[in-house]
VMD Tcl script that draws the C-alpha trace (Angstrom):
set ca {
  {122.05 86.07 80.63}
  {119.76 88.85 80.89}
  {120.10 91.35 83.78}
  {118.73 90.20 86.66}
  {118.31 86.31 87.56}
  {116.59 86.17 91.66}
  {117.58 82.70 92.90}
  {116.59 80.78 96.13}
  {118.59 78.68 98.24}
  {119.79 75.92 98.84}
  {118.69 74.62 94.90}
  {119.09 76.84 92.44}
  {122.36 78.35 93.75}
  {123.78 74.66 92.93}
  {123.63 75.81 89.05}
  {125.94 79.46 89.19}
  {128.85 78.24 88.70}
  {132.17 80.02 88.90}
  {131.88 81.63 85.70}
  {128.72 83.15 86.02}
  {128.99 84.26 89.35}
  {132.64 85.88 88.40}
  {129.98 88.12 85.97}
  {127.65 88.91 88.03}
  {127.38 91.43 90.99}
  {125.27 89.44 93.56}
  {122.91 91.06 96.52}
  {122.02 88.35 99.04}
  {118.63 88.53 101.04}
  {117.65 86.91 104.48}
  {115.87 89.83 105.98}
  {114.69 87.84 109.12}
  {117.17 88.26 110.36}
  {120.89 88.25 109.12}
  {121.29 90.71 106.24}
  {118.75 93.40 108.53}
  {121.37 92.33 111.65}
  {124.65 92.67 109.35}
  {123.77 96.18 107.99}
  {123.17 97.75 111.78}
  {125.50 96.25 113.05}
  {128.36 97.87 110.55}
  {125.74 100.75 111.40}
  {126.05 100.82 114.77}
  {130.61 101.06 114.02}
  {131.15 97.13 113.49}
  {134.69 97.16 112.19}
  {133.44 94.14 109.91}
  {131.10 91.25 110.19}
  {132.44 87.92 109.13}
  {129.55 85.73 107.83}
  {130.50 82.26 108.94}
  {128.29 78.82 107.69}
  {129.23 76.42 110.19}
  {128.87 76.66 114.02}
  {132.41 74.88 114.81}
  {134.40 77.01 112.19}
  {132.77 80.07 113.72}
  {134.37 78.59 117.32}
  {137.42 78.42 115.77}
  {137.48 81.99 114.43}
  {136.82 83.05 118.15}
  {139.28 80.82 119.52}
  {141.84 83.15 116.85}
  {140.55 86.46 117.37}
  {139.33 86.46 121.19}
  {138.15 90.21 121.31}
  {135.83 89.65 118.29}
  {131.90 89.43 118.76}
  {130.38 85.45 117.98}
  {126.71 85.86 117.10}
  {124.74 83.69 115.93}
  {121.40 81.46 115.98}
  {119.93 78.21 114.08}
  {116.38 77.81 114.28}
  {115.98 81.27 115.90}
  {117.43 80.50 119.14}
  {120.30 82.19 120.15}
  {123.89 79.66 120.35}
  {125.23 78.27 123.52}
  {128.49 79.56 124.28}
  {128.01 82.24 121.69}
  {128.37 86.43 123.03}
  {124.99 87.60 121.14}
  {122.30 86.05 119.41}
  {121.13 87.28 115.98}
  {118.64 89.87 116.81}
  {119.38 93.32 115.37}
  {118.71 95.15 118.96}
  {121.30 93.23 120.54}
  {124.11 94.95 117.52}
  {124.35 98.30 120.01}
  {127.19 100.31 119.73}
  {128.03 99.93 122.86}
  {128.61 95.81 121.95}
  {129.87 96.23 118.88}
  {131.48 99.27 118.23}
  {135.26 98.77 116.94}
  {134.96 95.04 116.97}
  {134.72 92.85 114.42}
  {131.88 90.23 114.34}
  {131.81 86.37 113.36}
  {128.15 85.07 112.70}
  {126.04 82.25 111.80}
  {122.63 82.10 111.08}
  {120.14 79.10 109.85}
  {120.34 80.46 106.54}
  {121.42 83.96 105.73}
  {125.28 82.95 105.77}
  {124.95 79.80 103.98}
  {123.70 82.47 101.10}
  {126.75 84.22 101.46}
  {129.22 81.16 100.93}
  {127.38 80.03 98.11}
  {127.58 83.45 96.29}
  {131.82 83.95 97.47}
  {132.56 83.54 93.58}
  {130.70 86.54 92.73}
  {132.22 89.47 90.95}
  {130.59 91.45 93.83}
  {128.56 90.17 96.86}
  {126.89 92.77 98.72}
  {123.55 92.21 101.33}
  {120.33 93.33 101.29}
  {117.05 94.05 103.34}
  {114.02 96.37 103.80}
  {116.61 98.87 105.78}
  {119.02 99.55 103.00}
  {117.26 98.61 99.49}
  {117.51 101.74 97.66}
  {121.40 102.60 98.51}
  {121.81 98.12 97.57}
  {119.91 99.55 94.09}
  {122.11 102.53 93.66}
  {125.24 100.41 94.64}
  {124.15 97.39 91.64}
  {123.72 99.98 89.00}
  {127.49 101.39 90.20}
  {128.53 98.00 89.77}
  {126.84 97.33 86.70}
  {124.62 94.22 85.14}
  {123.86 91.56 85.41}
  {122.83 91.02 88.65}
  {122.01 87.66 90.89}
  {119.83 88.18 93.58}
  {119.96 85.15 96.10}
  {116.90 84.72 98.34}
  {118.12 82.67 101.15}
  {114.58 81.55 102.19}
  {113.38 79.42 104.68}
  {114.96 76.60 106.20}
  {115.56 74.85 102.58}
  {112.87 75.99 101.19}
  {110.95 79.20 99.62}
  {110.28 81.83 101.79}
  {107.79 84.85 101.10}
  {109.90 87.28 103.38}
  {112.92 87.52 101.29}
  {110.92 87.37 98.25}
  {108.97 90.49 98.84}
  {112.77 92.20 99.09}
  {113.76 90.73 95.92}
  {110.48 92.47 94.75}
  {111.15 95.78 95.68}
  {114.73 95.26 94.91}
  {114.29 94.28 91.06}
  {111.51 97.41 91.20}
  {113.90 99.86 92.36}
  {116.72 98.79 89.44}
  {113.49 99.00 87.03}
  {113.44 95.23 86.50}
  {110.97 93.20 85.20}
  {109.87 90.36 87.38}
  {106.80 88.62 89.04}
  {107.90 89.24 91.95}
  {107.83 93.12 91.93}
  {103.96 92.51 91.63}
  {104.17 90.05 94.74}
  {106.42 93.44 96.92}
  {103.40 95.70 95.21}
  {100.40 93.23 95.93}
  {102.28 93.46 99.73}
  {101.74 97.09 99.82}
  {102.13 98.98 103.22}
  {101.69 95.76 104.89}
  {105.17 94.60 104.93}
  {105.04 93.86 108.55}
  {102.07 92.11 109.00}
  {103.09 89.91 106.25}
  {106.69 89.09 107.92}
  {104.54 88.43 111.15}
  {102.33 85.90 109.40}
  {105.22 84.28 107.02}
  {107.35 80.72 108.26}
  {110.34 83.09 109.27}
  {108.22 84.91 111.39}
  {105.87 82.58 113.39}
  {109.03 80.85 114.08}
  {110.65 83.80 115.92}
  {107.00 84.28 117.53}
  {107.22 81.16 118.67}
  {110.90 81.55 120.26}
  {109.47 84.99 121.89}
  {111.48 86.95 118.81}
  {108.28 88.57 117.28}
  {109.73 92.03 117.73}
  {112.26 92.08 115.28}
  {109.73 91.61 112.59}
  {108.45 95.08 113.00}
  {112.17 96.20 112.51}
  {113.12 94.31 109.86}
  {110.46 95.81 108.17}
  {111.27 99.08 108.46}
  {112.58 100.71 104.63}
  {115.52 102.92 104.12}
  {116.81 103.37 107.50}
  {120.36 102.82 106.27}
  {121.90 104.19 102.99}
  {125.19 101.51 103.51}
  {125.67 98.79 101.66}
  {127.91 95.76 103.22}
  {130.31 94.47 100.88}
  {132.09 90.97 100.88}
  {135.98 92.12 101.20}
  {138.13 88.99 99.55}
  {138.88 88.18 103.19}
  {135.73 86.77 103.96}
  {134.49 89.76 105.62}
  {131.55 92.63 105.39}
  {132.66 96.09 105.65}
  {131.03 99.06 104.07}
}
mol new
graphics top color blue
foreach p $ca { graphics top sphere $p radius 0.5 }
foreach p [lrange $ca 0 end-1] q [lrange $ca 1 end] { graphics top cylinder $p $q radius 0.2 }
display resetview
């Protein structure tokens, strides 16, 4: 295996196995919107943020722990019956602060269960890539990046992050030339990718221009064996 594989969901995560996942230290990417949500939101004093895949288990994890915060979305659009949506703005600290989070998103926390085997399983986004860098080469090679993409299929968003990502742990890979073809354009190219016309179209256009945002954050959220994201 050489040191860096960058993988996309939902097909090519089908061939890590348990063995090579228990190798490799694994950095997961939706960055519109969960992993840019799940790293302000332990920002913002989250006590942890529990990624959940399906809507009725994440019920059922609210039904057990009342006081904690269910967020969530599919296709954008915030979940009935759910406290918060998945827009980063809504992770104040005044909402979240102490508390400990469940969420479920279209696609960023099906990327997390599929990666639950890895040695490590940390998340990344525009906000915290270099401190996600710094934190791989702690953990050591090789690494699995997992794209979580579009609804099932590729999508150009997270694959600009895995871009800059491989670039910052001096990786070779053709997708640091798509991140540097991107240049200071970041956020006009979230605004015109799948991810983002959809949230344009559900009136969510403004957490583009944050997601895009680079190194706010130097903490890294890391999948505890209980499921949840702390840092």
């Amino acid at each position: 295996m050489s040191d860096l594989e960058i993988c996309y969901l939902p097909v090519q995560w089908r061939n890590l196995d348990p063995e090579r996942l228990n190798r490799s230290a694994c950095a997961v990417i939706d960055v519109i919107r969960a992993t840019s949500t799940i790293v302000t939101a332990l920002a913002h004093g989250a006590a942890g943020v529990e990624p959940v895949a399906d809507v009725g288990d994440a019920f059922v994890r609210k039904a057990h722990d009342p006081q904690a915060v269910l967020a969530g979305e599919r296709g954008g659009v915030p979940l009935p019956g759910f406290d918060i949506g998945n827009s980063p703005e809504e992770f104040t600290a005044e909402r979240v602060g102490g508390n400990r989070v469940i969420l479920t998103t279209t696609n960023g926390t099906q990327a997390l269960a599929a990666c639950r085997e890895g040695r490590a399983v940390v998340t990344a986004c525009l906000l915290n890539l270099d401190a996600v860098a710094a934190k791989l080469r702690e953990l050591g090679s090789p690494w699995i990046i997992l794209c979580a993409g579009h609804n099932g299929g590729f999508g150009v968003d997270d694959a600009i992050v895995a871009g800059a990502l491989a670039e910052a742990l001096d990786q070779d890979h053709a997708l640091v030339s798509l991140y540097r073809s991107v240049g200071k354009n970041v956020a006009e190219t979230f605004h015109g990718c799948l991810a983002g016309l959809e949230l344009e179209k559900v009136g969510m256009g403004k957490d583009l221009d944050y997601c895009a945002k680079r190194d706010v954050f130097s903490l890294v959220p890391t999948l505890g064996p209980d499921g949840v994201l702390t840092i």
